[in-house]
ZADO-1210 file (C-alpha; in nm, 4 decimals, padded with zeros to 6 digits):
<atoms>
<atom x="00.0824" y="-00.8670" z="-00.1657" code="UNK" pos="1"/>
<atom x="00.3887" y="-00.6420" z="-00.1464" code="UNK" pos="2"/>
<atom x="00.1159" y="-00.3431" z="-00.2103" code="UNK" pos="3"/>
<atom x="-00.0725" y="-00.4709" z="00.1154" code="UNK" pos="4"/>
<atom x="00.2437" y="-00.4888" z="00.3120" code="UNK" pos="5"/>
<atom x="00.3149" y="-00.1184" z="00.1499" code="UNK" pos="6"/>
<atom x="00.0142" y="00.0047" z="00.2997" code="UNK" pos="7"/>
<atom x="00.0300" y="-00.1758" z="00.6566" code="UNK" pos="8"/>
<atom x="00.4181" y="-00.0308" z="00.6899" code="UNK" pos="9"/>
<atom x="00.2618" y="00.3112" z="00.6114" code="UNK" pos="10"/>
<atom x="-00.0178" y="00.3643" z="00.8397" code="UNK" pos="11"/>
<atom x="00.1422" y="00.1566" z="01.1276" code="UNK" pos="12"/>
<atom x="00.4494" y="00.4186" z="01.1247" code="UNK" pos="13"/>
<atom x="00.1081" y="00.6772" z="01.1186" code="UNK" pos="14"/>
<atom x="-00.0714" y="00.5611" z="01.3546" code="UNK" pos="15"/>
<atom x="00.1975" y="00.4655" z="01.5820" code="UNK" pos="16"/>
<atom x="00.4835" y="00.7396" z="01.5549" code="UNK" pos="17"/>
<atom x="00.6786" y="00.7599" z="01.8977" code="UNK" pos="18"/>
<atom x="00.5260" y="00.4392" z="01.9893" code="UNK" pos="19"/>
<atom x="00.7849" y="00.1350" z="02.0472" code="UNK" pos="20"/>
<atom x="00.7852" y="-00.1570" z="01.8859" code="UNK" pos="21"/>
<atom x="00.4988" y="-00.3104" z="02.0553" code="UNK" pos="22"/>
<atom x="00.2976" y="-00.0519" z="02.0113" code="UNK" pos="23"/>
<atom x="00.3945" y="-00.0261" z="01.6386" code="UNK" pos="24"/>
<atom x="00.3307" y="-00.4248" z="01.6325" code="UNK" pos="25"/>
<atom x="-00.0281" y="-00.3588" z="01.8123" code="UNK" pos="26"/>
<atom x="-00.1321" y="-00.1149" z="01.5168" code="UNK" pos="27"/>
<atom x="-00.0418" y="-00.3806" z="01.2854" code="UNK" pos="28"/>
<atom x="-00.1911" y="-00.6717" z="01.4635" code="UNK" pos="29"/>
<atom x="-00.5704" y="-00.4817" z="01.4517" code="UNK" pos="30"/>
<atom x="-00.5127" y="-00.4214" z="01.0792" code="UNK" pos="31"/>
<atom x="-00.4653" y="-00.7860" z="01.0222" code="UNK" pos="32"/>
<atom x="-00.7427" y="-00.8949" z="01.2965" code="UNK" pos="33"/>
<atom x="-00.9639" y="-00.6567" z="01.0626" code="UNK" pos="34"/>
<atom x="-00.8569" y="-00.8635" z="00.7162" code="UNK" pos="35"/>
<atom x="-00.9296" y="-01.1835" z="00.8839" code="UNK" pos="36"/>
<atom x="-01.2924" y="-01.0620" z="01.0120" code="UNK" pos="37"/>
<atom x="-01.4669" y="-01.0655" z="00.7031" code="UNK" pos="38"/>
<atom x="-01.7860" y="-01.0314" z="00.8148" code="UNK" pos="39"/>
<atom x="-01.7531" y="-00.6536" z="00.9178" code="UNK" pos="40"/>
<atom x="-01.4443" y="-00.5405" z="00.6986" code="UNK" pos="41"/>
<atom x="-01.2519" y="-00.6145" z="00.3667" code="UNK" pos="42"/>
<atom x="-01.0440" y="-00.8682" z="00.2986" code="UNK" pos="43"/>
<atom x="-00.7242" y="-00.6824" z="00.2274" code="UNK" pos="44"/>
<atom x="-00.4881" y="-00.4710" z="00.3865" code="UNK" pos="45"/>
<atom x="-00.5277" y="-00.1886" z="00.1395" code="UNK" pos="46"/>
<atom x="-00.9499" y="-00.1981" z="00.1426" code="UNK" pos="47"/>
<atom x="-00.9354" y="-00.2295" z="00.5771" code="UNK" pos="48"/>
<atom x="-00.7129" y="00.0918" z="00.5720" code="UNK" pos="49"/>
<atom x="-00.8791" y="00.3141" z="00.3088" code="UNK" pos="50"/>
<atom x="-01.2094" y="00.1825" z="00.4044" code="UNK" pos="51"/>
<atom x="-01.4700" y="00.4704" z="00.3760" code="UNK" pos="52"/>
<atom x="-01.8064" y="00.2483" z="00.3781" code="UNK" pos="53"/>
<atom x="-01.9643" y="00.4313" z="00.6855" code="UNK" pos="54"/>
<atom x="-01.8864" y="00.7796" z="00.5371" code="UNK" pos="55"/>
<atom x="-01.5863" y="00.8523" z="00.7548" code="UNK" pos="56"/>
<atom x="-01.2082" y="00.7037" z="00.6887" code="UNK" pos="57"/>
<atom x="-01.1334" y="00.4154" z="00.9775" code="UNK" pos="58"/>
<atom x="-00.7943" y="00.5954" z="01.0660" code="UNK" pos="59"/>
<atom x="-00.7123" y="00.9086" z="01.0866" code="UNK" pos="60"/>
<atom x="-00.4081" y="00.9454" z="00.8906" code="UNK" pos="61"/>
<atom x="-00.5484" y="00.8503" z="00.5400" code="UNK" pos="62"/>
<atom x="-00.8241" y="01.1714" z="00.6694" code="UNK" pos="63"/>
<atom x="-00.5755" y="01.3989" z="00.7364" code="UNK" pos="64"/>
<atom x="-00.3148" y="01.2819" z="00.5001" code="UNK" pos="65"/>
<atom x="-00.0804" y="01.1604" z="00.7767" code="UNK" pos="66"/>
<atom x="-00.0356" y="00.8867" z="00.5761" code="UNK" pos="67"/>
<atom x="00.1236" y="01.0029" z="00.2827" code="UNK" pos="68"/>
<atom x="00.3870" y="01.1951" z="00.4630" code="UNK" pos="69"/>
<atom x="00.5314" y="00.9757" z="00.7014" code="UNK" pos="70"/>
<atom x="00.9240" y="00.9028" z="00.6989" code="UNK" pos="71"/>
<atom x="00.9182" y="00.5268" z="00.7760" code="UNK" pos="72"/>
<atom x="01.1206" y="00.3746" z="01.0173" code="UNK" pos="73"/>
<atom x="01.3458" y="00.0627" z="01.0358" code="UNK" pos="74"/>
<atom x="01.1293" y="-00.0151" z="01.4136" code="UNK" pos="75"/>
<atom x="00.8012" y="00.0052" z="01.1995" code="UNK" pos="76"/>
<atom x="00.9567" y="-00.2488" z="00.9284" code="UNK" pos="77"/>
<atom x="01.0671" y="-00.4322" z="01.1640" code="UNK" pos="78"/>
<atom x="00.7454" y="-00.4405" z="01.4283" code="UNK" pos="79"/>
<atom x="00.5467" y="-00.5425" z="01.0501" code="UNK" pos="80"/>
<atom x="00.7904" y="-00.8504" z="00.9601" code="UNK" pos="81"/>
<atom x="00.7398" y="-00.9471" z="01.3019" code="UNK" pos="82"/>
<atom x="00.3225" y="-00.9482" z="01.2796" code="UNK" pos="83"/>
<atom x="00.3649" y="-01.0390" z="00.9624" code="UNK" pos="84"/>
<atom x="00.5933" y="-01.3399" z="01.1010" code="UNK" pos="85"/>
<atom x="00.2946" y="-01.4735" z="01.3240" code="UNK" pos="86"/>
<atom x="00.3191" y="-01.2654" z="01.6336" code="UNK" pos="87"/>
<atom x="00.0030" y="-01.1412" z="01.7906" code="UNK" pos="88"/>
<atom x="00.0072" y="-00.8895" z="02.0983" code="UNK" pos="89"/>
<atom x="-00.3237" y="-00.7945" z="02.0316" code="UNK" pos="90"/>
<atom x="-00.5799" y="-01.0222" z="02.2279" code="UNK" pos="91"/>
<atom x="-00.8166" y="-00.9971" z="01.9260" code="UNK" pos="92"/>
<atom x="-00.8278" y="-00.6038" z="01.9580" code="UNK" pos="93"/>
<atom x="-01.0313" y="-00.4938" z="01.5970" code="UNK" pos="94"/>
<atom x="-01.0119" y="-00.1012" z="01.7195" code="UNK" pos="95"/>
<atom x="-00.7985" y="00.1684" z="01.8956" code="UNK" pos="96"/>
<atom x="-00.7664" y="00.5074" z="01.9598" code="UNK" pos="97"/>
<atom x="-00.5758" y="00.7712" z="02.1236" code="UNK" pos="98"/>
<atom x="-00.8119" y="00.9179" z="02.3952" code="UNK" pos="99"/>
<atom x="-00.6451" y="01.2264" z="02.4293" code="UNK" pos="100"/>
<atom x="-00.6309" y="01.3417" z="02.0425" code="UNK" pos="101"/>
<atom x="-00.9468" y="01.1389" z="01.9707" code="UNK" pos="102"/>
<atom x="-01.2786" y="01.3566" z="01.8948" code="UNK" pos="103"/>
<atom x="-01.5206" y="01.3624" z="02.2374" code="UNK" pos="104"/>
<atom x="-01.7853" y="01.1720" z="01.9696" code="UNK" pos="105"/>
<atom x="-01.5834" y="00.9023" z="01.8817" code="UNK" pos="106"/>
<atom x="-01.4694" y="00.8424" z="02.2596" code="UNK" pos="107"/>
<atom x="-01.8602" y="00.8000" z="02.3616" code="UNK" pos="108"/>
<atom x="-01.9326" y="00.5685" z="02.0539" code="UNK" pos="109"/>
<atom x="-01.5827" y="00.3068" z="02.1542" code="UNK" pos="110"/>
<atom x="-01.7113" y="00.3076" z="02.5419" code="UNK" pos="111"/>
<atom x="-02.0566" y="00.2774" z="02.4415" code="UNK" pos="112"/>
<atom x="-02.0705" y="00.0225" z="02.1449" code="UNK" pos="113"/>
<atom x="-01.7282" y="-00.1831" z="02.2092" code="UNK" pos="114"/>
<atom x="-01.5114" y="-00.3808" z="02.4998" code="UNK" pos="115"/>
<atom x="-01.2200" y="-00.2339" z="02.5863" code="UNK" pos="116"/>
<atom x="-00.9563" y="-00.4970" z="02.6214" code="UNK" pos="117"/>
<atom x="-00.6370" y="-00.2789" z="02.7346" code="UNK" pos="118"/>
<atom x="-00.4179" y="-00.0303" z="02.7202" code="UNK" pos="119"/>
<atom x="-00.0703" y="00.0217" z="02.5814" code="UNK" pos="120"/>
<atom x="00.1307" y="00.3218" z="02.4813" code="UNK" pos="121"/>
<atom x="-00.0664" y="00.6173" z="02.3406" code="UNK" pos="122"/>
<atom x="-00.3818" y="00.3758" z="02.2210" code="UNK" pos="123"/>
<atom x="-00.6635" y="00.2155" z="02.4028" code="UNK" pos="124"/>
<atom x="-00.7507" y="-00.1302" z="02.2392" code="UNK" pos="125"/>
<atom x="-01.0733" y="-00.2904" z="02.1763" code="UNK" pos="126"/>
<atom x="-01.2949" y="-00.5858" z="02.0374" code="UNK" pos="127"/>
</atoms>
């Protein structure tokens, strides 16, 4: 829906600020891995990135209201079309995070409890 795309143009520019294009497209690409795993996460762009089921927010800019003051770019409409388009970067990757800004709990739980796959930019990806 045009909401859905709404949402996924908002937290990618979020999430991915200062990132190029691939990066922006690899924020995008988990989103969408997330909508078509639905056995562990909604079915919809808007439910995976406002989800709040396990008593914490999935991304960080919806908890610290990132998300509702970003200035989106024509790169993050752009890296969107393109994922949008068919193009997947992400080998699968349903998770990421940013090592360096992420809390130390959070980086114990993704090395403990998932398989890291790569990293690009800013983000570490996993499955």
């Amino acid at each position: 829906s045009e909401q859905d795309k709404n949402v996924l143009i908002r937290i990618v520019e979020a999430e991915a600020t200062g990132e190029d294009i691939r990066g922006k497209m690899l924020v995008a690409n988990v989103v969408l891995n997330r909508v078509n795993n639905k056995n562990e996460f909604p079915n919809n762009v808007t439910d995976v990135v406002f989800d709040h089921s396990t008593g914490v927010y999935q991304f960080s800019p919806i908890q610290d209201g990132r998300y509702w003051s970003v200035n989106i770019t024509e790169e993050t409409r752009e890296a969107v079309d393109r994922v949008l388009r068919g193009e997947d970067l992400s080998q699968g990757a349903l998770y990421f995070m940013a090592r360096k800004y992420a809390d130390p709990d959070n980086v114990i739980w993704f090395d403990n409890s998932l398989t890291w796959l790569f990293a690009y930019g800013e983000h570490e990806f996993y499955r």
